[in-house]
C-alpha positions in Angstrom: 0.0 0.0 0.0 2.8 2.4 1.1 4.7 1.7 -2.5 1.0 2.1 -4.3 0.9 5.6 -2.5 4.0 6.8 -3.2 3.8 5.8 -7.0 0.6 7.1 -7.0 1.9 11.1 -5.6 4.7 10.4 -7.6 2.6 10.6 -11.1 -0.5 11.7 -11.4 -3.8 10.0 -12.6 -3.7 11.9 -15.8 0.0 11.2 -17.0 -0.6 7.7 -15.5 -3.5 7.9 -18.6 -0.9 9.4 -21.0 1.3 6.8 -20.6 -1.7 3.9 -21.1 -2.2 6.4 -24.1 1.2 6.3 -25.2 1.9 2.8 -24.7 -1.2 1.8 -27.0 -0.3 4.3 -29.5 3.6 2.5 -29.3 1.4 -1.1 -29.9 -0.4 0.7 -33.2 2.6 2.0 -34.3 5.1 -0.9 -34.1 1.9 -2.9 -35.9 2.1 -0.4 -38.8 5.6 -0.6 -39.2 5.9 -4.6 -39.8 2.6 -4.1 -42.2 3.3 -0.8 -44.1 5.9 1.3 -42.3 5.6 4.6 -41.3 5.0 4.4 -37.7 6.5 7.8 -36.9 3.8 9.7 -38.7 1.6 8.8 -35.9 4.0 8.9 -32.6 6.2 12.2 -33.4 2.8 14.3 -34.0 1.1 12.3 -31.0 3.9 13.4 -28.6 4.0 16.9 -29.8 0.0 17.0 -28.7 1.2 15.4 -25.3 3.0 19.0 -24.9 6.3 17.9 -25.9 8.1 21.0 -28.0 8.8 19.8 -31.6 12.6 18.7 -31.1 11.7 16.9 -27.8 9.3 14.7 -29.8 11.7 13.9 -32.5 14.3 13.4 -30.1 12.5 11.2 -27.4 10.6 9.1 -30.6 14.2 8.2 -31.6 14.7 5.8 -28.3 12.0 3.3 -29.9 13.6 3.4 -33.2 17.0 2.7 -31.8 15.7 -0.3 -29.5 13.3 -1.4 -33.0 16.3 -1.1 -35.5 18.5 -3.3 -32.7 16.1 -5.8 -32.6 15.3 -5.7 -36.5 18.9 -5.9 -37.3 19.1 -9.1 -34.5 16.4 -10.5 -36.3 18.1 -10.6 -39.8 21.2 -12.2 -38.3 19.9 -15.1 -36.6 18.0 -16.0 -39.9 21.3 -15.6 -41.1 20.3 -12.7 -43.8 23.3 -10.3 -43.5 26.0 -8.5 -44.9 27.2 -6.1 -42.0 30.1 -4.6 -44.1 27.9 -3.7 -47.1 25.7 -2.1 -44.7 28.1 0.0 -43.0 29.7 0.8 -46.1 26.0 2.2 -47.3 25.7 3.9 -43.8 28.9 5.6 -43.5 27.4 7.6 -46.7 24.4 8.4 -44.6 26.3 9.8 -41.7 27.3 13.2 -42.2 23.9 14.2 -44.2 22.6 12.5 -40.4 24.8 14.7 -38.2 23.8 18.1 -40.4 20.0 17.0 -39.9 19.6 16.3 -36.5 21.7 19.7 -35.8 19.1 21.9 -37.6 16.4 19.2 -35.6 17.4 20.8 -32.6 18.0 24.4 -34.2 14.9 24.7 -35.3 12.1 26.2 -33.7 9.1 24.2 -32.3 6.6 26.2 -34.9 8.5 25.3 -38.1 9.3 21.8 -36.7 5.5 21.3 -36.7 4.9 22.8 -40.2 6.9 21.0 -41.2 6.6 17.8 -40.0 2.9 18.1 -41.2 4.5 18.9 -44.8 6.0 16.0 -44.8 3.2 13.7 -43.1 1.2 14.5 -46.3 4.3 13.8 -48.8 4.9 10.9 -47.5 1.4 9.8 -47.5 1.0 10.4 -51.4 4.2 8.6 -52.0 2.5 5.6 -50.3 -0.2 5.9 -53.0 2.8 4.7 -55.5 2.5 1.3 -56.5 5.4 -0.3 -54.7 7.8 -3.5 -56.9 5.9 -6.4 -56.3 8.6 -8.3 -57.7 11.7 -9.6 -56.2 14.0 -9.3 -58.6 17.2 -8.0 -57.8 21.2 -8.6 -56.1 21.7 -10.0 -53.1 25.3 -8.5 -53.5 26.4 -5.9 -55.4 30.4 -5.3 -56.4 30.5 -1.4 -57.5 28.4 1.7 -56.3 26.3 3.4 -58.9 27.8 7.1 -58.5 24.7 8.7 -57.7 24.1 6.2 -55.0 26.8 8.8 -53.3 24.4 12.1 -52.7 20.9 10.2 -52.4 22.2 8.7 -49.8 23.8 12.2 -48.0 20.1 13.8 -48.4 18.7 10.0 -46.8 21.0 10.7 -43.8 20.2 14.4 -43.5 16.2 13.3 -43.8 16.7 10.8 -40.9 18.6 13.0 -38.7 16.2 15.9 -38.9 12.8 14.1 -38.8 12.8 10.1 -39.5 9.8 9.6 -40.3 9.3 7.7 -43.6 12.7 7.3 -44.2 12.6 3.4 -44.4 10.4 4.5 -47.8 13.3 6.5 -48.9 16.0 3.6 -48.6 13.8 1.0 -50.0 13.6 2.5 -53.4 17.4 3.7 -53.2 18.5 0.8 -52.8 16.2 -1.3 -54.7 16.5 1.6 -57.6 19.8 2.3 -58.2 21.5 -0.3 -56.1 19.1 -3.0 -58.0 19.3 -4.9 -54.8 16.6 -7.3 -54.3 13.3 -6.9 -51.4 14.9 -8.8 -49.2 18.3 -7.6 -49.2 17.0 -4.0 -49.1 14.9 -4.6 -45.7 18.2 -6.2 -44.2 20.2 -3.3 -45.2 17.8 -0.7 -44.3 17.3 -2.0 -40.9 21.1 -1.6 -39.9 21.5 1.5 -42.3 18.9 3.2 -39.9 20.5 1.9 -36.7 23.7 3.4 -37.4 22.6 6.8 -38.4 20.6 6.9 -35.3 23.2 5.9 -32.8 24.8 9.7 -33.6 21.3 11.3 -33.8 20.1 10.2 -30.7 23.4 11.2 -28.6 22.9 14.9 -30.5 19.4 14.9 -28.8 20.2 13.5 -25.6 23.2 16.1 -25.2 20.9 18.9 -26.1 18.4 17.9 -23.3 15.8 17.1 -26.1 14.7 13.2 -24.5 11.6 12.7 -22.5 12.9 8.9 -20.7 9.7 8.3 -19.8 7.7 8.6 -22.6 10.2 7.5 -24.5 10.5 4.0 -22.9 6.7 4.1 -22.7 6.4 4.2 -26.4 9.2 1.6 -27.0 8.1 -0.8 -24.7 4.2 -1.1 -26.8 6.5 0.0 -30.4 8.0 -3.6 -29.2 4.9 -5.3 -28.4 3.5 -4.5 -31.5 6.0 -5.7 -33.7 6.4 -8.7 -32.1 2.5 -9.7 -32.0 2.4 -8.2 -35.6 5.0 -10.4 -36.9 4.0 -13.4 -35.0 0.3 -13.3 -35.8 0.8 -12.4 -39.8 -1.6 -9.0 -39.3 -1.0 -8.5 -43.1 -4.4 -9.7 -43.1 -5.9 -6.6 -42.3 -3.1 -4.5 -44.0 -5.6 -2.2 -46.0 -7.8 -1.1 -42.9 -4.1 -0.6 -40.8 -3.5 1.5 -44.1 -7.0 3.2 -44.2 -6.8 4.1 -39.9 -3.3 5.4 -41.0 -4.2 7.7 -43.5 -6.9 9.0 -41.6 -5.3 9.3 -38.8 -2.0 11.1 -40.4 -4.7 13.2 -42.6 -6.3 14.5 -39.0 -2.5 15.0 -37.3 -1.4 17.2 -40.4 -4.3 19.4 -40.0 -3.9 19.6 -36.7 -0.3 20.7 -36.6 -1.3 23.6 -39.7 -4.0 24.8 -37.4 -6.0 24.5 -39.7 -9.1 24.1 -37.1 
């Protein structure tokens, strides 16, 4: 009772709700991202409407995508899909596009954050609309780098440093694109590429104070849960209402950040 008290003064009923809020919005989102991707449209906006100023959402959304791209990148090994030094060689070109966006992440105010965040929201959304290679045709390996592989994958980095979300949609048709790597090969690559431009991003926003813990391992722990049940119970089954609550959802987020009502 003493230790229900204290926990109880400690947080109060309504963030205790925010969390449950959080946690189930972590559960939605980690479903998402094994069925279409794209779970940060719905958690970065979600944590700015939680109070959070626009950096401090990017920055505390980034601890579930670390602890998702370590346990996606885990995954691929032990079913013994991966090439860890073609992947780092395609991350290193990520990394100072990475460093430069997550600097003007944290420069920039909360206002413009939000615009354009809510930009975005709606690009990506249309881009979803694009027929995606059914097809899985393609190299597993690939000997020499196309040149222009060079600067799409600098803006990639910059991209996932300053906002991350929808950047898995970038990398999937870079590399399946230009690099003419097969579907399989590209997931496996872009699961480590985003780990490792991450790891510099998320030590930017944890030196600038721009982390809420809390929420933070809130949302990771249902991100996690959602993944897992996702993968484990095929929910590809219900992949075009996921993709119709997503668009909606997204659609009512953007609005909201424009102010338009």
């Amino acid at each position: 009772m003493l230790i229900f008290t204290f926990v109880i003064t400690g947080v109060g009923l309504e963030e205790y709700l925010q969390l449950f809020l959080l946690f189930a919005l972590g559960i939605v989102a980690g479903i998402i991202n094994v069925v279409a991707g794209g779970g940060s449209l719905l958690t970065v906006p979600a944590l700015i409407f939680m109070g959070l100023e626009g950096a401090m959402a990017n920055g505390t959304n980034r601890l579930s995508i670390l602890i998702q791209s370590l346990s996606a990148v885990s995954s691929f090994k032990k079913e013994n899909v991966s090439d860890f030094k073609m992947s780092l060689r395609l991350s290193l070109f990520t990394l100072p596009g990475a460093v430069a966006g997550v600097i003007a992440a944290v420069k920039i105010s909360s206002e413009a954050f939000q615009q354009t965040l809510a930009v975005i929201m709606i690009l990506v959304l249309i881009s979803m609309l694009i027929p995606k290679a059914k097809n899985n045709t393609g190299n597993k390996t690939v000997k020499k780098f196309p040149r222009l592989i060079y600067p799409v994958m600098f803006f990639i980095g910059f991209y996932g440093g300053f906002i991350q979300a929808g950047v898995g949609f970038l990398l999937m048709a870079a590399l399946h694109y230009i690099m003419k790597m097969d579907l399989l090969t590209v997931n496996m690559h872009k699961a480590f590429i985003v780990l490792v431009f991450t790891i510099p991003a998320m030590l930017v926003f944890i030196i600038s104070g721009n982390v809420y813990w809390l929420y933070g391992l809130t949302l990771s722990a249902g991100n996690g849960l959602g993944a897992w049940w996702s993968a484990k119970h095929s929910v590809r089954k219900g992949e075009k209402f996921i993709k119709i609550f997503m668009f909606a959802a997204v659609i009512i987020m953007a609005v909201k950040l424009l102010n338009i009502f």
